[in-house]
Residue frames as qw, qx, qy, qz and C-alpha x, y, z in Angstrom:
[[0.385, 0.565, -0.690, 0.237, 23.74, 30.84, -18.70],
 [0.889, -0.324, -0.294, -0.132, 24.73, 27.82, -16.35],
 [0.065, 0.680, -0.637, 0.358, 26.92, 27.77, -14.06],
 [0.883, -0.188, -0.430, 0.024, 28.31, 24.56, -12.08],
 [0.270, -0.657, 0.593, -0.379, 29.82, 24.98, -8.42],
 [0.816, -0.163, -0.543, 0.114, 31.20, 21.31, -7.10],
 [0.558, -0.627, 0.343, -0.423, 31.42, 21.51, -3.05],
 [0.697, 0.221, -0.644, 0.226, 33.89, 18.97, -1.36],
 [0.215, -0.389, 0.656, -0.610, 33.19, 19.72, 2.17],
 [0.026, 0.100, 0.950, -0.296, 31.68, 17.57, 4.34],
 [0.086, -0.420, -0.637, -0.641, 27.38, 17.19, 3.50],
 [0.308, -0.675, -0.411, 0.530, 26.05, 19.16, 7.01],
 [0.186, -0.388, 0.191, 0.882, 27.96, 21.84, 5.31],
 [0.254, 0.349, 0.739, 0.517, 26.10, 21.98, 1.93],
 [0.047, 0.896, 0.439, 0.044, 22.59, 23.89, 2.84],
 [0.173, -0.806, -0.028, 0.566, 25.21, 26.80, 4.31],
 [0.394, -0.278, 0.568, 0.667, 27.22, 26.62, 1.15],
 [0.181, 0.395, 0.583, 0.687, 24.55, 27.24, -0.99],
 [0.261, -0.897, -0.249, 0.256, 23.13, 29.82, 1.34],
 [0.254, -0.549, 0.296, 0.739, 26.95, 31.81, 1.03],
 [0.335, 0.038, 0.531, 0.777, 26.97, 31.21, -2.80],
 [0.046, 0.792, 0.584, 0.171, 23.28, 32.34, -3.40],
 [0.330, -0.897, -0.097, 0.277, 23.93, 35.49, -1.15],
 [0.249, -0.482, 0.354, 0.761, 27.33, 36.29, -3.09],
 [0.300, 0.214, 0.655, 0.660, 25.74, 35.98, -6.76],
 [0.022, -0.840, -0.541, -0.020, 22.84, 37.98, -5.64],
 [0.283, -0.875, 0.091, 0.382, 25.09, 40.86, -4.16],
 [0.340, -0.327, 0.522, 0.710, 27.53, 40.52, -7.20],
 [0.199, 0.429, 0.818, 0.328, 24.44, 40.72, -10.22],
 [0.003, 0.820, 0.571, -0.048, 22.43, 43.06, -8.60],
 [0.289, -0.650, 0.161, 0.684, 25.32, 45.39, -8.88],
 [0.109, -0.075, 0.588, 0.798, 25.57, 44.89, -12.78],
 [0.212, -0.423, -0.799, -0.372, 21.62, 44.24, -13.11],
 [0.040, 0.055, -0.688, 0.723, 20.08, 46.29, -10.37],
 [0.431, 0.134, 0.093, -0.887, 16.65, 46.55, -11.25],
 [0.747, 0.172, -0.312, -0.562, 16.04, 43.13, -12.95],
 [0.498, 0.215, -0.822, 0.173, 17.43, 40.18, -11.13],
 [0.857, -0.402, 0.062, -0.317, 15.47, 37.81, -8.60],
 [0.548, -0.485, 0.681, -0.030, 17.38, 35.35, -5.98],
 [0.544, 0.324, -0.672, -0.384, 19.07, 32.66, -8.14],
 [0.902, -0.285, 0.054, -0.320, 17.98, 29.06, -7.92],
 [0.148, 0.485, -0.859, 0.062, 21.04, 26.57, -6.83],
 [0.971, -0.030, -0.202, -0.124, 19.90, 22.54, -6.77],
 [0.098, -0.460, 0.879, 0.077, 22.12, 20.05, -5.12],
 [0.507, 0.078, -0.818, -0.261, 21.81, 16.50, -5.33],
 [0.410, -0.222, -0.838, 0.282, 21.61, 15.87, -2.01],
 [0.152, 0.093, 0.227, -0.957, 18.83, 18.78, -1.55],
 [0.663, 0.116, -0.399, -0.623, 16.63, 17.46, -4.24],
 [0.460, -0.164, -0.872, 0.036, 17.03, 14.10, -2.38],
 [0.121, -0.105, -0.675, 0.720, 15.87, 15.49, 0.79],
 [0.497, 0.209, -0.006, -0.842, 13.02, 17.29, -1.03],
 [0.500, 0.264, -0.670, -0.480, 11.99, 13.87, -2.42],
 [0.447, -0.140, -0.867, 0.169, 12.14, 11.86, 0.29],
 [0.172, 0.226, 0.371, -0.884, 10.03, 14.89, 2.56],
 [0.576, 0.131, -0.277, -0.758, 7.55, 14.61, -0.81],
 [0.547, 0.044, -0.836, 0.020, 7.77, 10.21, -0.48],
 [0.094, -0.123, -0.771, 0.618, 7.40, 10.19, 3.31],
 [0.329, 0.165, 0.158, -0.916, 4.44, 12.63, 3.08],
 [0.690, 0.128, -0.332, -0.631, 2.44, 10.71, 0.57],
 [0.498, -0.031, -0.831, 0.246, 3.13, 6.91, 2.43],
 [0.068, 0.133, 0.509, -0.848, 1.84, 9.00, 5.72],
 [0.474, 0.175, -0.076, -0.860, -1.45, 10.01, 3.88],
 [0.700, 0.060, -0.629, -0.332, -1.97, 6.44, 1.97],
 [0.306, -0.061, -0.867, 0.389, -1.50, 4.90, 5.41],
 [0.238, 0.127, 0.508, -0.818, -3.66, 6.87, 7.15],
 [0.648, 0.199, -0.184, -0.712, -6.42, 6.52, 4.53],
 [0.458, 0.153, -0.875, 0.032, -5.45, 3.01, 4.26],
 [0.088, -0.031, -0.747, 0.658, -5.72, 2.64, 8.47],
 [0.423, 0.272, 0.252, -0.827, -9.11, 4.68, 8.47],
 [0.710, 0.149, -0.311, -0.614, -11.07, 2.75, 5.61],
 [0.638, -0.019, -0.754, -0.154, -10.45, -0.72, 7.02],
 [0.067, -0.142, -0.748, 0.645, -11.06, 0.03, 10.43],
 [0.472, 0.183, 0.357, -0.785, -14.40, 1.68, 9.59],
 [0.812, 0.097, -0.422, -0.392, -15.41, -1.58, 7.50],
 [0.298, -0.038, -0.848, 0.436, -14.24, -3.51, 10.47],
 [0.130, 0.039, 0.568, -0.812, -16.54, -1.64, 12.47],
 [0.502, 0.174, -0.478, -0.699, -19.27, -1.91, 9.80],
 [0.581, 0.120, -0.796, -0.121, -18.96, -5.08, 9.72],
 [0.287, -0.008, -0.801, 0.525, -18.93, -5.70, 13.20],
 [0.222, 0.234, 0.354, -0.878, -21.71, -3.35, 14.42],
 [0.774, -0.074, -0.259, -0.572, -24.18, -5.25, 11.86],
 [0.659, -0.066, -0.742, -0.110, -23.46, -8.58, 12.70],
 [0.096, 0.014, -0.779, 0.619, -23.89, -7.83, 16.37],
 [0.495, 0.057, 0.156, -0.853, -27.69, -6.13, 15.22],
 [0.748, 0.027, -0.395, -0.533, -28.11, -9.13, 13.69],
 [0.264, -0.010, -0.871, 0.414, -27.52, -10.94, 16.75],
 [0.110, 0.106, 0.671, -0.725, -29.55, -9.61, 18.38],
 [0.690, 0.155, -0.035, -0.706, -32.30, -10.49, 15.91],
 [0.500, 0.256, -0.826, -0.053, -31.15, -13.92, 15.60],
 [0.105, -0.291, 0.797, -0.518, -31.47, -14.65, 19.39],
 [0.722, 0.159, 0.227, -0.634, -34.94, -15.79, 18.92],
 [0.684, 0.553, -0.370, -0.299, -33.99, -17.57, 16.33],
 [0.518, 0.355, -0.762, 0.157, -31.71, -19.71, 18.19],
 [0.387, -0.169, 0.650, -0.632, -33.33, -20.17, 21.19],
 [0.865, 0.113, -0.012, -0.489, -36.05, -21.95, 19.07],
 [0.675, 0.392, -0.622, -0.061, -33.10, -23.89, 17.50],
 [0.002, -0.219, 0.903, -0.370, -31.56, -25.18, 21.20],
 [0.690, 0.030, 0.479, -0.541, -35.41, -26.26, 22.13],
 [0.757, 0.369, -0.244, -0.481, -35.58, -27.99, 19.26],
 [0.907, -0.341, 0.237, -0.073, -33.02, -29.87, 20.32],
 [0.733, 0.582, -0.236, 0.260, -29.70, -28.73, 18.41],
 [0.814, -0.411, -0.119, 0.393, -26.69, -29.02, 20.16],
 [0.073, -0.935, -0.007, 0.348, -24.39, -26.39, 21.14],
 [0.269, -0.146, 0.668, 0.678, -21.51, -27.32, 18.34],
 [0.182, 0.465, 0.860, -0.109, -23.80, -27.12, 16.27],
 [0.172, 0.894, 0.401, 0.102, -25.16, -23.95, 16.65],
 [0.274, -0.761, 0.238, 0.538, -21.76, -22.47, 17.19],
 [0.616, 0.140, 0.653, 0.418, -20.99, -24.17, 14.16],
 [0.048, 0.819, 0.533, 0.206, -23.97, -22.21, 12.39],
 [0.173, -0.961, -0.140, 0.166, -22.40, -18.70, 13.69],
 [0.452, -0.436, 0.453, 0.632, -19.17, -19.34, 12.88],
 [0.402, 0.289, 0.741, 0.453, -20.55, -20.07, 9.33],
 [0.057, 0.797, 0.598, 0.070, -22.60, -17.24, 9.17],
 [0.048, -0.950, 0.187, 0.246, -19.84, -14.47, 10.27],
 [0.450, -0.327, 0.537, 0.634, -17.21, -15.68, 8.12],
 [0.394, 0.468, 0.682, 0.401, -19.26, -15.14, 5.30],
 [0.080, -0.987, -0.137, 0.024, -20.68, -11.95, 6.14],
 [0.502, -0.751, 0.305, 0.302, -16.92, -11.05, 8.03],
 [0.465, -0.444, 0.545, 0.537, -14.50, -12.47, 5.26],
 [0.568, 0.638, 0.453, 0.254, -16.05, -11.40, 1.93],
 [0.297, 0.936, -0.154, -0.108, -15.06, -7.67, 1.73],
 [0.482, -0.615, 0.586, 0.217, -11.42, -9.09, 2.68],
 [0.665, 0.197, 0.694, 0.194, -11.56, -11.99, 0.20],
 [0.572, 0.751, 0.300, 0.137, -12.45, -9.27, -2.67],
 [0.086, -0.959, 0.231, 0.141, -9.88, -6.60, -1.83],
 [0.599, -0.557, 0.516, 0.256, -7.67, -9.38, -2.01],
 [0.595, 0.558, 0.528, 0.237, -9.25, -10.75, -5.72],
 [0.193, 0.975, 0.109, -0.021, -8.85, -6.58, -6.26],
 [0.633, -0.687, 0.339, 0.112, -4.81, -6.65, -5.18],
 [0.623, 0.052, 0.730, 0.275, -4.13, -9.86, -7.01],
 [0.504, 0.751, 0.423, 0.059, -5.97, -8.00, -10.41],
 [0.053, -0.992, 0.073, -0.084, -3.90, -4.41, -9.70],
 [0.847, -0.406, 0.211, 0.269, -0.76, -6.18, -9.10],
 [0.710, -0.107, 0.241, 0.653, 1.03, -5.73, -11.90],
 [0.157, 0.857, 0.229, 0.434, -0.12, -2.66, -12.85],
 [0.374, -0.903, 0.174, -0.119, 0.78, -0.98, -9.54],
 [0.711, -0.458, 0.221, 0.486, 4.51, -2.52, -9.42],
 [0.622, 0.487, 0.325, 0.520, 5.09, -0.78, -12.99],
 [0.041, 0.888, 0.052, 0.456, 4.07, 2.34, -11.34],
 [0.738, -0.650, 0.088, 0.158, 5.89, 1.59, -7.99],
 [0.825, 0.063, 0.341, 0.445, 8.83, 0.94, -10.75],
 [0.328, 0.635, 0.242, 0.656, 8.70, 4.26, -12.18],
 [0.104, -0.872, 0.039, -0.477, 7.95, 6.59, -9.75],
 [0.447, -0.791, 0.418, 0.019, 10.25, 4.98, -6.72],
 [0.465, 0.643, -0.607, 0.036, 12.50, 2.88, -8.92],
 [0.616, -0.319, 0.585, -0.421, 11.36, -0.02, -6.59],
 [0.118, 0.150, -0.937, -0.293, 11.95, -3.93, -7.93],
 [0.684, -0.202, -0.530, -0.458, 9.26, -6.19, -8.74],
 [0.579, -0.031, -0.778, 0.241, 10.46, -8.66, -6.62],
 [0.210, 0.071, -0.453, 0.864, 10.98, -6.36, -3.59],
 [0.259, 0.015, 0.057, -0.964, 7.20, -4.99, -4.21],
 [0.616, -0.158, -0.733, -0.241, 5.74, -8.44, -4.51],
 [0.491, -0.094, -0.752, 0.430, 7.14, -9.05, -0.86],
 [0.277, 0.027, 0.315, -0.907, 5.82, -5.08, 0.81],
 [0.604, -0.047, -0.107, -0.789, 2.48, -6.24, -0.31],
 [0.694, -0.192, -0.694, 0.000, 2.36, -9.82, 0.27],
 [0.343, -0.049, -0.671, 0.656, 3.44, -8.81, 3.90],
 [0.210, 0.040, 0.113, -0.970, 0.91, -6.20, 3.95],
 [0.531, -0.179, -0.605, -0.565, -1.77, -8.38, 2.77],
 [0.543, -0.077, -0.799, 0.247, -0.95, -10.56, 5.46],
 [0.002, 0.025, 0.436, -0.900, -0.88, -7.91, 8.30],
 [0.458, -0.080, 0.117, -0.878, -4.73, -6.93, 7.27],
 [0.713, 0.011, -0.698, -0.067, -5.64, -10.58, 7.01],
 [0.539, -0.146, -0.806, 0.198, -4.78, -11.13, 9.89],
 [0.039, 0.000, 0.199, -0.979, -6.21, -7.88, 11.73],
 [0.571, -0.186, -0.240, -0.763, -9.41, -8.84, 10.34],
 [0.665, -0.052, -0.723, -0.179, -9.16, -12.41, 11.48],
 [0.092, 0.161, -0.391, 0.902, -8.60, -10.72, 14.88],
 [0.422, -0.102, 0.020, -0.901, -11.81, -8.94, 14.64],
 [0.729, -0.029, -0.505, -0.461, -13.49, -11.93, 13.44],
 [0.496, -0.130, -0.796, 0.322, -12.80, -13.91, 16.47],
 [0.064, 0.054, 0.368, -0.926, -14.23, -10.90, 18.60],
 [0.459, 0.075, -0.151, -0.872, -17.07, -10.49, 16.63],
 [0.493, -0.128, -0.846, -0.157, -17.97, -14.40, 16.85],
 [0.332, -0.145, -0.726, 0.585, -17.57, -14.29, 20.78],
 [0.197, 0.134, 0.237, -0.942, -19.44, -11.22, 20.89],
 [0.462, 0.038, -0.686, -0.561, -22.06, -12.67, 18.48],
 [0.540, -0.248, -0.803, 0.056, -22.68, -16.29, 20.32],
 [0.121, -0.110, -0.498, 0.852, -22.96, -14.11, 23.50],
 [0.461, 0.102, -0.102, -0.875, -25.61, -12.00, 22.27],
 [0.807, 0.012, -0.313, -0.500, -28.01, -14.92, 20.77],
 [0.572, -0.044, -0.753, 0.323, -27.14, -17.17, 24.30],
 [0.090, -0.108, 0.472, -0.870, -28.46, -14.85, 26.00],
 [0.065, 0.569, 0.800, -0.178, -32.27, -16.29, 27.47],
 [0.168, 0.497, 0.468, 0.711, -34.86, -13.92, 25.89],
 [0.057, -0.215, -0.263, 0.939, -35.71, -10.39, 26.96]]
């Protein structure tokens, strides 16, 4: 059997109210049933939202972190070779400045060399994104009842954000770079 209880107080009030009503059907059942009857289960709406949005929050928290953690350690990746290969290069460019290339030039030549190295994984993830796009707003569409439109914009913005996080890096990692192979050989 079902039973429906409708609650007009104010929604603070709710958890106690279904705390009192639980506690009186239990103590009024177990009198006619004593031997077979477990706590009953009462649902609001605005429980099950609270449980939903505790279960939502939780799983945005996790994808972020995992998110946060896999492009920072392919930032670092990234960053921690092209400095080793500075520091095999340096030879390499010392010959070039005797030779008699000029320093545009060979900054030129580094810049060209870590953007290639520095903006490929970026450049696919995005190719990957752009592929997964409309697949993942169908599911974005079903399971939070999120618009297209609305999920076009979280992820364009988001695209942007690591874009430009990398492009960050990628200015570090240049500076740090030219440094290294400008230095006079050791």
């Amino acid at each position: 059997p079902r039973m429906t209880f409708k609650f007009n107080g104010p929604k603070s009030q709710i958890e106690s109210y279904i705390s009192d009503v639980k506690k009186a059907i239990s103590e009024e059942v177990k009198v006619i049933h004593p031997n077979g009857w477990t706590d009953p289960n009462l649902n609001s709406k605005e429980l099950n939202y609270k449980d939903m949005l505790n279960i939502y929050i939780g799983i945005i928290y996790v994808l972020l972190m995992l998110s946060v953690l896999f492009t920072v350690t392919s930032v670092l990746v990234i960053y921690y070779k092209q400095v080793s290969e500075g520091h095999k290069d340096r030879e390499n460019y010392q010959i070039m400045k005797k030779v008699g290339m000029d320093e545009e030039m060979i900054q030129q030549t580094i810049r060209k060399q870590v953007k290639t190295v520095f903006f490929l994984p970026p450049i696919i993830a995005l190719c990957h994104v752009m592929g997964a796009m409309h697949f993942m707003a169908l599911v974005m569409k079903v399971i939070v009842h999120t618009e297209v439109a609305k999920f076009m914009w979280i992820t364009a913005g988001t695209l942007v954000v690591y874009l430009l996080f990398f492009y960050v890096v990628y200015k570090i990692t240049a500076k740090t770079y030219y440094q290294i192979v400008n230095q006079s050989g050791a």
